[in-house]
C-alpha positions as CSV (number, residue, x, y, z in Angstrom):
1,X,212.6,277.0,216.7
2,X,215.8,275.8,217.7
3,X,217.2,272.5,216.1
4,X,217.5,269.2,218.4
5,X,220.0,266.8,217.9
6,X,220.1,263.4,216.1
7,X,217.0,262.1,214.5
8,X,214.2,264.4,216.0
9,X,216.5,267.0,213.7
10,X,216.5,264.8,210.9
11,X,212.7,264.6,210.6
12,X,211.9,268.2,211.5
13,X,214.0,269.4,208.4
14,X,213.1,266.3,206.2
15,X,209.3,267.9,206.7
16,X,210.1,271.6,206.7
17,X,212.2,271.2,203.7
18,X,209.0,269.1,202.0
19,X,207.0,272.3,202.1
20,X,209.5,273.5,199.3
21,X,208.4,272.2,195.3
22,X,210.8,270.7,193.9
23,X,211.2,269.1,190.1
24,X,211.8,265.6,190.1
25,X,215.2,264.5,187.8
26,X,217.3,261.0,187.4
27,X,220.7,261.5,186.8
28,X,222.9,258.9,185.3
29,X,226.6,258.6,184.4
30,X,228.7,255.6,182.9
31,X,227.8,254.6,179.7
32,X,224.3,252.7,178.8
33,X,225.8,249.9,177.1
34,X,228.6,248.9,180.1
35,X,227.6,249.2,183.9
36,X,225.4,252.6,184.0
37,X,224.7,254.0,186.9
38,X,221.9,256.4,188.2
39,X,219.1,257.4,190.5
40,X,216.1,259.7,191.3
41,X,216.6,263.1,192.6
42,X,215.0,266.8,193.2
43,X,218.2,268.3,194.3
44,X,218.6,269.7,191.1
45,X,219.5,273.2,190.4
46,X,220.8,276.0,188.1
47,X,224.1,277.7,189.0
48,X,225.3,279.6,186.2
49,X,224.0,280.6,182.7
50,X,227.3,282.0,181.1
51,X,229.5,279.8,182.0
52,X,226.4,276.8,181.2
53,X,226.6,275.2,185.1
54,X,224.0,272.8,187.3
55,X,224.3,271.4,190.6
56,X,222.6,268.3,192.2
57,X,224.0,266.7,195.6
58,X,224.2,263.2,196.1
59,X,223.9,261.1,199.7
60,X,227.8,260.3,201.1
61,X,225.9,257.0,201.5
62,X,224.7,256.0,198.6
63,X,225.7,253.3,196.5
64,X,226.2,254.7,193.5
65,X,228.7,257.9,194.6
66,X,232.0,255.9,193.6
67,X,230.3,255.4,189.7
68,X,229.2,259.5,190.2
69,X,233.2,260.3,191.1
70,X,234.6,257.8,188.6
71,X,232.6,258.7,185.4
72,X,233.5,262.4,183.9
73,X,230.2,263.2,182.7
74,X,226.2,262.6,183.7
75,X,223.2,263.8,182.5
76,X,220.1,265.3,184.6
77,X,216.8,264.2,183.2
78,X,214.0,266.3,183.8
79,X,211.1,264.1,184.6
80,X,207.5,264.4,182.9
81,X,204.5,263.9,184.7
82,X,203.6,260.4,183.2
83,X,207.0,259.4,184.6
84,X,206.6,258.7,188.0
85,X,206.2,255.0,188.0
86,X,210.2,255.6,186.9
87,X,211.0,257.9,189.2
88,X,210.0,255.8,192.1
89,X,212.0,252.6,190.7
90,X,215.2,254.8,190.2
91,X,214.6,255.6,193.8
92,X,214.2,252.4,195.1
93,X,215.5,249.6,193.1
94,X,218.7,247.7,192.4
95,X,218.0,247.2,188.9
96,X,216.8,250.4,187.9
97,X,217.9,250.1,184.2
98,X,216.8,246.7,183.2
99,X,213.7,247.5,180.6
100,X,213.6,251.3,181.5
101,X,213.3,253.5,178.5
102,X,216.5,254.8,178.0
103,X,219.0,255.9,175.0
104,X,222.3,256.5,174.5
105,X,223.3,260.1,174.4
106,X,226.7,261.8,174.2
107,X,229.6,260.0,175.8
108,X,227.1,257.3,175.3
109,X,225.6,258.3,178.9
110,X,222.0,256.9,179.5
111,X,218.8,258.9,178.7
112,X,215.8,258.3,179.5
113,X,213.5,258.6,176.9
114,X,210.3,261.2,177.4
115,X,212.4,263.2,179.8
116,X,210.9,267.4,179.2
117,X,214.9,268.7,179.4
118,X,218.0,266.8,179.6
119,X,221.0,268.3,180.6
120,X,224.2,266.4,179.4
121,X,227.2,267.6,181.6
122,X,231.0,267.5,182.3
123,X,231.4,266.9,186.0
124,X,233.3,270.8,186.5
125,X,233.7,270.2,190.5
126,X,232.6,267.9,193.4
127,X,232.1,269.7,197.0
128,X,231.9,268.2,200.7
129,X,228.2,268.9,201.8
130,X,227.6,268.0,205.3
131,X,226.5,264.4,204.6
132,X,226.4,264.4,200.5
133,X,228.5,265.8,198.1
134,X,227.5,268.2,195.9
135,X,228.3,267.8,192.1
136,X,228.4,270.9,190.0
137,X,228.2,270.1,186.0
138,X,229.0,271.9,182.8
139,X,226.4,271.5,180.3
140,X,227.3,270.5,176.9
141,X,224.4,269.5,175.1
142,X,220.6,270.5,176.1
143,X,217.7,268.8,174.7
144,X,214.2,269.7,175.3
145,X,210.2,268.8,174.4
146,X,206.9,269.8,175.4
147,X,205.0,268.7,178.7
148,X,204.1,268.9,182.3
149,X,207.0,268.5,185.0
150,X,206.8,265.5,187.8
151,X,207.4,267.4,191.0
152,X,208.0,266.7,194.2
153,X,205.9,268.0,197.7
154,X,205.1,267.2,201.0
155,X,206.0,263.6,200.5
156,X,204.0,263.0,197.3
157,X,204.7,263.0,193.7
158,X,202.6,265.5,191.4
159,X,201.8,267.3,189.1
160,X,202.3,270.7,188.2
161,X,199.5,272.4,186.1
């Protein structure tokens, strides 16, 4: 099928690219004790093993890009099943961190408690990506635990058996 233009395009890839699974992640930079920042995403992927490397991409509109490109490090946390209620509040609200269970890792970056992997990076390289930018970190510190990943599909959360 070939492409249209404008919106039509938008939504025929914003479906066809739902047929793909994806894990469901917040990321957050800053620190958790002055002016965090973070949101929900499933753009999350491995890049390299050796050296440690991750990418996620992140909207050229989105209000917190300048506190992504400002802070040195963030951390990807891998959602559990049972999380969803906070994956849809990092997607949608303003204050996303008021009440949310959430530590302070290394760098004092936010993470959120319950998360099945966390993935505390160094930014290593921001890219121009068409509309988003995408942001390749260096892994530092890994922490993992037992449970069932949130995923994302067809428009829905669930859960993967």
């Amino acid at each position: 099928m070939h492409l249209p233009a404008g919106e039509r395009r938008h939504r025929l890839l914003r479906h066809a690219l739902g047929r793909w699974p994806t894990g469901v992640a917040i990321v957050t930079c800053g620190r958790l004790d002055a002016r965090p920042a973070g949101l929900t995403v499933n753009s999350f992927a491995s890049v390299s093993l050796d050296p440690p490397l991750v990418l996620w991409s992140l909207a050229e509109s989105a209000s917190v890009l300048p506190a992504f490109l400002e802070s040195p490090h963030f951390a990807v946390n891998v959602l559990e099943a049972s999380q969803e209620p906070l994956a849809r509040r990092f997607a949608e609200e303003r204050e996303r961190f008021a009440g949310a269970p959430l530590r302070a890792g290394r760098h004092g970056l936010p993470i959120v408690e319950g998360a099945i992997a966390v993935f505390e990076c160094r930014r290593e390289a921001v890219h121009p990506g068409g509309d988003h930018r995408i942001l390749i970190g260096r892994v530092e510190r890994l922490i993992t635990r037992p449970g069932r990943a949130l995923a994302f599909h067809e428009g829905m959360f669930r859960e993967l058996a």
